[in-house]
C-alpha positions in Angstrom: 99.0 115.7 62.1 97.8 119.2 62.6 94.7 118.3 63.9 95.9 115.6 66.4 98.1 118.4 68.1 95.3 120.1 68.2 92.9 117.8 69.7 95.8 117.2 72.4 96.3 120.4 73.1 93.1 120.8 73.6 91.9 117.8 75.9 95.0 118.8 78.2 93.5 122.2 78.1 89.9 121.6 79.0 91.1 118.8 81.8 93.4 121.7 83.2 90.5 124.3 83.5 88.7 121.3 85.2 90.7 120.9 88.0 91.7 124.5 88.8 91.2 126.5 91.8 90.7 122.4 93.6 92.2 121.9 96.5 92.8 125.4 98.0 90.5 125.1 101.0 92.4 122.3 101.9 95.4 125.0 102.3 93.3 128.0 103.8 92.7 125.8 106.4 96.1 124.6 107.1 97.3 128.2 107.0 94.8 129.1 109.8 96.0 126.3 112.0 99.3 127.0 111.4 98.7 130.6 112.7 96.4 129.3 115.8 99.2 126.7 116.8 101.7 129.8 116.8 99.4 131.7 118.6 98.7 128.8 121.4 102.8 129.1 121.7 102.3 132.4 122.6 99.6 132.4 125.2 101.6 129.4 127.0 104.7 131.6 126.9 102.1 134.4 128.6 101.1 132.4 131.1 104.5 131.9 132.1 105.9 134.9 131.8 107.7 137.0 134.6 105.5 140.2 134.6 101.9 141.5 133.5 103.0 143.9 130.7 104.9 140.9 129.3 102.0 138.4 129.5 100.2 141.0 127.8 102.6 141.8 125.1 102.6 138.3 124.4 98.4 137.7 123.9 98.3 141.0 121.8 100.6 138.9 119.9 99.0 135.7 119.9 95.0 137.5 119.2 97.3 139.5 116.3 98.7 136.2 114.7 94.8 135.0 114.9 93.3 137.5 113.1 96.3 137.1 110.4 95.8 133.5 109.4 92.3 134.4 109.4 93.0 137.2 106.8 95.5 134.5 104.6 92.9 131.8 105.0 90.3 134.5 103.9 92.7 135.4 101.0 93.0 131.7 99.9 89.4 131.3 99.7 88.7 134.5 97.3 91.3 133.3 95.2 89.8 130.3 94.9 86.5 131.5 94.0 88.7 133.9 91.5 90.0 131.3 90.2 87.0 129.0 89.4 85.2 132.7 88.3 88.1 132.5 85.8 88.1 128.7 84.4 83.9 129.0 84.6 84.6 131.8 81.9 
């Protein structure tokens, strides 16, 4: 009996380690768009708004919401490769 648990425990490990870390650039991705379609938002609203120091309030907003899904999507993809660095080990 002891060694059935084992070999369970076991197969349900290794098919774990197999399939970690899958999937996440999938997610890095949909975080970037998710920041670029907040950030189009934005640079409609600047085109219409009422005065120049507006508008431009609103694209440093829109180029800042950019450059943070790029950071998140970045940060996905490290801990992916963290993550298959760790079930490689």
């Amino acid at each position: 009996m002891k060694k059935l648990s084992f070999a369970l425990v076991g197969a349900a490990a290794l098919a774990l380690a197999a399939c970690g870390g899958k999937g996440d650039d999938a997610a890095g991705d949909n975080v970037a768009d998710n920041y670029d379609a907040a950030a189009d938002n934005l640079d409609a609203a600047a085109d219409n708004a009422a005065n120049p120091a507006e508008a431009d309030a609103l694209e440093n907003q829109a180029d800042a919401l950019r450059d943070e899904g790029k950071d998140k999507e970045e940060a996905i993809d490290a801990a992916d490769v963290n993550a298959s660095n760790v079930n490689a080990m």
